[in-house]
C-alpha positions in Angstrom: 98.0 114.4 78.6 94.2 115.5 77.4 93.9 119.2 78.4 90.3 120.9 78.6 90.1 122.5 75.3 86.6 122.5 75.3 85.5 122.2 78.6 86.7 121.5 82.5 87.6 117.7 82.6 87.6 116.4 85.9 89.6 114.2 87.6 90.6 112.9 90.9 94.1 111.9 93.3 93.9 108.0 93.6 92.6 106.1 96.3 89.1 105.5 96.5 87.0 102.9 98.9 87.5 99.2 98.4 84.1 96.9 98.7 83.8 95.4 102.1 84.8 92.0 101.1 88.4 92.9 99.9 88.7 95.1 102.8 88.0 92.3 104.8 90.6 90.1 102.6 93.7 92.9 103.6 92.4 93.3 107.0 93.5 89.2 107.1 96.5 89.8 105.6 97.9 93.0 107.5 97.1 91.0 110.9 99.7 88.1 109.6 96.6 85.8 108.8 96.7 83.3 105.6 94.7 84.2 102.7 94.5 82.3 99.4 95.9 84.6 96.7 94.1 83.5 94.0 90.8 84.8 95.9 92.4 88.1 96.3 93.5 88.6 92.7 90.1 87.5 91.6 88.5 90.0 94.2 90.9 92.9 93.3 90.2 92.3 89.6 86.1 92.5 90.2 86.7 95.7 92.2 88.8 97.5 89.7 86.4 96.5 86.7 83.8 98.0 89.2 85.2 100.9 90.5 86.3 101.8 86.8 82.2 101.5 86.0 81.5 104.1 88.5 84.0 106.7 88.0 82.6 106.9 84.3 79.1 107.0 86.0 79.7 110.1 88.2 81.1 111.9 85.4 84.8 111.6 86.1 87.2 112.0 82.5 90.7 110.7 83.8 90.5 108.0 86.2 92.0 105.0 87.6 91.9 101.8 89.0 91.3 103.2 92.7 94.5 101.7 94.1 92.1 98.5 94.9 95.4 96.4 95.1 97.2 98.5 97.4 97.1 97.9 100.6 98.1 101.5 101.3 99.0 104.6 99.0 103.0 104.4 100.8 103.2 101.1 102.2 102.9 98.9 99.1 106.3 99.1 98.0 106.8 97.4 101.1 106.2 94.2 99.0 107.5 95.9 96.0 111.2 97.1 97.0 113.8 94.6 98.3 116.1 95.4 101.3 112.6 96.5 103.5 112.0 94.1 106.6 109.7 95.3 109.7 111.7 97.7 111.9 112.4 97.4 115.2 110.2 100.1 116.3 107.1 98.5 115.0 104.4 100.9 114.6 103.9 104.5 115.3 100.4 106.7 115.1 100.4 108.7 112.5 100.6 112.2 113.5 102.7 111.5 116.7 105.6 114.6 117.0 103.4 117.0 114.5 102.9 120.4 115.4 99.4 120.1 115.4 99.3 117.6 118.3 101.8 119.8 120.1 99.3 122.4 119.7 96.0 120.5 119.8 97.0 117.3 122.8 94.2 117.3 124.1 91.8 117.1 121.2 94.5 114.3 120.1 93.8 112.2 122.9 90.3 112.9 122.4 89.8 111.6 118.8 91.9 108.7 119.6 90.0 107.4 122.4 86.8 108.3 120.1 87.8 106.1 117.3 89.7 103.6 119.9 92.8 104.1 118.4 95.1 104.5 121.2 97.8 102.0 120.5 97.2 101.9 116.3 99.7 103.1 113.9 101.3 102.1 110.6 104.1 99.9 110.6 107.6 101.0 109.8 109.8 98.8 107.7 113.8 99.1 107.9 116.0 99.0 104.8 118.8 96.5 105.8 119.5 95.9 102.3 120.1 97.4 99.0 116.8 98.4 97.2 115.5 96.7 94.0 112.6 97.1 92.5 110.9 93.4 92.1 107.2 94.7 91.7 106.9 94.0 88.1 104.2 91.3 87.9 102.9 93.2 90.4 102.6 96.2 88.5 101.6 94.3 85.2 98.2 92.9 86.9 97.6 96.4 87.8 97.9 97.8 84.5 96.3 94.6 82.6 93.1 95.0 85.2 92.6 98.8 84.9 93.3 98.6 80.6 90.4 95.5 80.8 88.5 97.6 82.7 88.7 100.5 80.7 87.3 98.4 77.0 84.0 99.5 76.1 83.7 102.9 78.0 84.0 106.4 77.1 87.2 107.0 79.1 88.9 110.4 78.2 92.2 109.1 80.1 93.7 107.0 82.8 96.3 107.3 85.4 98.2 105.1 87.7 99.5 106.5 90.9 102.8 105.5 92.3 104.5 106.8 95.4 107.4 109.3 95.4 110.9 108.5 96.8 110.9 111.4 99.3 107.8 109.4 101.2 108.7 106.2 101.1 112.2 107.5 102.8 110.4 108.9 105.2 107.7 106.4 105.9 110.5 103.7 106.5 113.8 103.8 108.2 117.5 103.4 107.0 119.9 100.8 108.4 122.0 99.9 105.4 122.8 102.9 103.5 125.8 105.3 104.5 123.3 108.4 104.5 119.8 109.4 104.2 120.5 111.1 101.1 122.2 107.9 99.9 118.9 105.9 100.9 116.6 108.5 99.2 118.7 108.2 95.7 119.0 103.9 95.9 114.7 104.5 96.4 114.8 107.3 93.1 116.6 104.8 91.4 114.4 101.7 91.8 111.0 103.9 91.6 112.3 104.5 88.2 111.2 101.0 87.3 107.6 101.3 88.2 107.7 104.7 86.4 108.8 104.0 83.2 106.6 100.7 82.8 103.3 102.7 83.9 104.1 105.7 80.9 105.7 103.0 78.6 101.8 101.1 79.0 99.9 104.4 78.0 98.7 105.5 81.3 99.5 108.9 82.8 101.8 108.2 85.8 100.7 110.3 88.5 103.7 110.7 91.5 102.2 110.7 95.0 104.5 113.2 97.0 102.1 114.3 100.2 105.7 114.4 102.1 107.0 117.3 100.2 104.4 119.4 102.5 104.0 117.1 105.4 107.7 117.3 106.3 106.9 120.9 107.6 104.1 119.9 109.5 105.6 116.7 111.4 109.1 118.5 112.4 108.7 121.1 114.8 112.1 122.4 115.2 112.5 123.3 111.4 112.2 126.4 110.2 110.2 127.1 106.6 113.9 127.6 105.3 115.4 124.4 106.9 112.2 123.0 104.9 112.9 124.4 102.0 116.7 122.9 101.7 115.0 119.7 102.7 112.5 119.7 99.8 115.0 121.0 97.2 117.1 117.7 97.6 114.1 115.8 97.4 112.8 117.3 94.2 115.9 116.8 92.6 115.7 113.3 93.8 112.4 112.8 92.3 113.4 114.5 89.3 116.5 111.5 88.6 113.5 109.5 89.8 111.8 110.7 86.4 114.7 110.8 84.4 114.1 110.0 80.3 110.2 109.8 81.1 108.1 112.2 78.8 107.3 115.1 81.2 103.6 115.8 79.5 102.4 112.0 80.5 102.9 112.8 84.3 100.9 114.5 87.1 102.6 115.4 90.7 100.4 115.3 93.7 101.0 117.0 97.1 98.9 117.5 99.8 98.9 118.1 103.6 97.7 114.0 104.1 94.6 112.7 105.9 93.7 114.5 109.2 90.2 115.1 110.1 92.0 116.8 113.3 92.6 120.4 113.5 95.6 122.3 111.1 97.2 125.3 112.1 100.3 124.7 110.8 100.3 123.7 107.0 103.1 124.7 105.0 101.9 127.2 103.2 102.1 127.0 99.6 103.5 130.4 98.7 106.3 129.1 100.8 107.2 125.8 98.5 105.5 126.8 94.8 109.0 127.9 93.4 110.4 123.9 94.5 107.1 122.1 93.0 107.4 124.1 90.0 110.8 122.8 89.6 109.5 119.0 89.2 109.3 117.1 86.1 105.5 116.7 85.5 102.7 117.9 83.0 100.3 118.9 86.3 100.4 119.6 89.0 97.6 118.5 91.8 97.2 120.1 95.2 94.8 121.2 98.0 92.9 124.3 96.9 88.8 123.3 98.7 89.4 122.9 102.1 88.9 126.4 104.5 92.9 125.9 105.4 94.1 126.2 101.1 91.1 127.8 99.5 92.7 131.1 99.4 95.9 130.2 98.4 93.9 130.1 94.6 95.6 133.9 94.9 99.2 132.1 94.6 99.0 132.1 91.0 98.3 135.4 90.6 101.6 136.1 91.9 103.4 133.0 90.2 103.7 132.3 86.4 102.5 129.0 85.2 105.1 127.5 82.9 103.7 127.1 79.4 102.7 123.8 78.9 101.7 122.8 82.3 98.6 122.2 84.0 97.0 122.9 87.2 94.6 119.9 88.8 93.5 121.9 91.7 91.4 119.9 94.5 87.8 121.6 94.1 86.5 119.0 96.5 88.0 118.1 99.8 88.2 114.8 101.9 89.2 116.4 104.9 85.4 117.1 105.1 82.1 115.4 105.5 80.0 118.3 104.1 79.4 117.6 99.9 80.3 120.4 98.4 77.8 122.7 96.8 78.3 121.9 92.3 78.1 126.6 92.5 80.7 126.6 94.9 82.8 123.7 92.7 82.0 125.7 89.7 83.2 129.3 91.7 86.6 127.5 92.3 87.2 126.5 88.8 85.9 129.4 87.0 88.9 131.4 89.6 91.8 129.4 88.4 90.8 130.1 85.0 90.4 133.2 84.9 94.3 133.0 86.1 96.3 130.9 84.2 94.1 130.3 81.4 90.9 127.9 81.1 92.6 125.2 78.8 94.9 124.4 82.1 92.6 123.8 84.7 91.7 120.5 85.3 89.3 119.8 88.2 90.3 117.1 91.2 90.5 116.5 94.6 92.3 117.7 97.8 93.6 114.3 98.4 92.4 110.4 98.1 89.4 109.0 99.8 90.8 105.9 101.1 94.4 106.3 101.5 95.2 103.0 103.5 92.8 100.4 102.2 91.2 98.9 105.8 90.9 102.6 107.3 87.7 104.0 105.6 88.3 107.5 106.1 85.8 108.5 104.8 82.5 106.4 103.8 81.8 105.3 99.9 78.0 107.4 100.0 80.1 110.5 101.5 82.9 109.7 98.3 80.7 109.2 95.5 78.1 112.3 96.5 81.6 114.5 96.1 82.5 113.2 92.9 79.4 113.6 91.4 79.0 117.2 92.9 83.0 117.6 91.1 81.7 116.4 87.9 78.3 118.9 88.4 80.6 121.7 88.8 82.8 121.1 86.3 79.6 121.3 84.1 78.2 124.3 85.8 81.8 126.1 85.3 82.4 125.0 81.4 79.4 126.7 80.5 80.5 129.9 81.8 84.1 129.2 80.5 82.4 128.6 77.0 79.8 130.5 76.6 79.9 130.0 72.9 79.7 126.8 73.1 76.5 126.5 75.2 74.8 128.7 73.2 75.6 126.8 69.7 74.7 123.4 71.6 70.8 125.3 73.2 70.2 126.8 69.4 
């Protein structure tokens, strides 16, 4: 993948806001209503041509199709996988169990009756079959629509996210398989799939694995050790997952998910960065701008970057409604740098703006204002990395 050899690229995690009109389109579909597919291929087509149009215009090098298709950044290998059907549980809200409710209830019950949430949740498919992967047309339209998208623009790179195998076995339950480790491998081995065909079509694949710090979080009774057994089988689960793939055309993602709620209890990553280091990938993207992670820039002092790799910390957070500051962007970057080296930095996000498509986290004014304060920063901070440079281009 394109490292900044002459300057900070930028970059983001995924899933960015869909136009109201598509949202409108899956908000039909997840309620069980009919919807003619040809109108939403044609819709989800427009969008990613569109959304592909204003990354480049906010300055972003590496993008990607926004996840427009996807219903949700998890739940779209619902259609994608076979042996899932809806579980018997039905849906569950999202942070239910979590330390931070045991800690914050009644802020909790606060929010929820704020946003009028009380009885939502995502829904919880079962495995009562074996797994196959059967997203390939699927995953073709995605690939054709963000490559037409891409033909005429000055695009530094593309990537395609895809969901890691430690998520979707914990987003979804197991009834067929003899044990959960057995379930996580069978969903390694058919994630391979949509893997190999996104780096086999010359886009970066970029593995979304928010559950490798979210497991922490959401069990109570688990110690950081206990976590840290967990997380070891799951890398090495990820790591079959990747198995053959070239490891300099992938990113892995982590983050601590989307909660505008109070967090206390974050995994820290001091706690994991030995395990993540251990994956497969190129880069590695995490949380490093919101007031719970912006410290933990100081990890790296203490941890050696393997040569080769790449750091996409997040130097903007969604978690927040403030814009960042392009100085305060430009502070963050200018830190890693001067720790592992300028030419392996590359500047992104905390997490995605729109995780599940018909949720609008956060709104597209809010999203675009923080990319383009990313892309300012990244500006503000190359000059300073490159001071040469700047000068040759002002004489």
């Amino acid at each position: 993948m394109k490292r900044s050899e002459d300057r900070i690229l930028t970059t983001h995690v995924g899933s960015l806001p869909r136009p109201p009109a598509l949202i409108a389109l899956m908000r039909r579909t997840e309620s069980g209503q009919t919807v003619d597919e040809a109108d939403v291929v044609a819709q989800v087509h427009a969008a990613v041509h569109h959304i592909v149009r204003k990354q480049v215009s906010l300055g972003i090098d590496v993008i990607d199709d926004g996840e427009m298709s996807k219903p949700g950044f998890v739940n779209y290998v619902n259609d994608r996988l076979t042996g899932f059907e809806p579980a018997s549980a039905g849906a569950r809200p999202q942070w239910s169990g979590s330390r931070e409710i045991e800690s914050f209830p009644e802020f909790y019950a606060w929010f929820e009756r704020q946003m009028g949430q009380e009885t939502t949740g995502r829904m919880r498919m079962a495995c009562t079959g074996p797994l196959r992967y059967q997203g390939h047309a699927a995953l073709e339209r995605d690939i054709a629509n963000l490559k037409q998208a891409m033909e005429g623009l000055d695009v530094t790179e593309a990537f395609m996210p895809s969901i890691s195998p430690a998520t979707v076995a914990a987003f979804q339950t197991n009834e067929y398989y003899k044990t959960d480790e057995e379930f996580l491998f069978a969903i390694a081995d058919a994630m391979h799939e949509e893997y190999a065909s996104i780096v086999n079509a010359g886009i970066l694949l970029q593995v979304d694995d928010p559950r490798l710090m979210t497991h922490y979080v959401r069990n109570p009774n688990m110690s950081i050790e206990e976590c840290r057994a967990w997380a070891a089988i799951r890398v090495e689960a990820l790591n079959h997952a990747l198995r053959g793939l070239p490891v300099d055309r992938i990113r892995h993602h982590t983050c601590y998910g989307i909660n505008m709620g109070p967090r206390v209890h974050d995994l820290e990553l001091k706690n994991i960065v030995d395990l993540i280091l251990r994956i497969n990938a190129g880069a590695y993207s995490f949380e490093a701008a919101n007031p719970r992670h912006e410290h933990e820039w100081e990890v790296w002092q203490h941890v050696k970057l393997p040569d080769g790799k790449i750091l996409i910390p997040g130097v903007v957070t969604q978690s927040s409604f403030l814009v960042e500051h392009p100085e305060l962007v430009a502070q963050r970057l200018v830190r890693f740098a001067d720790v592992v080296g300028r030419e392996n930095v590359i500047a992104g996000t905390d997490c995605g703006f729109a995780t599940f498509a018909t949720s609008e986290e956060t709104h597209p004014s809010v999203t675009w204002a923080k990319l383009e304060a990313l892309s300012q920063g990244a500006a503000l901070a190359s000059r300073r990395l490159w001071p040469q440079r700047s000068a040759g281009r002002a004489a």
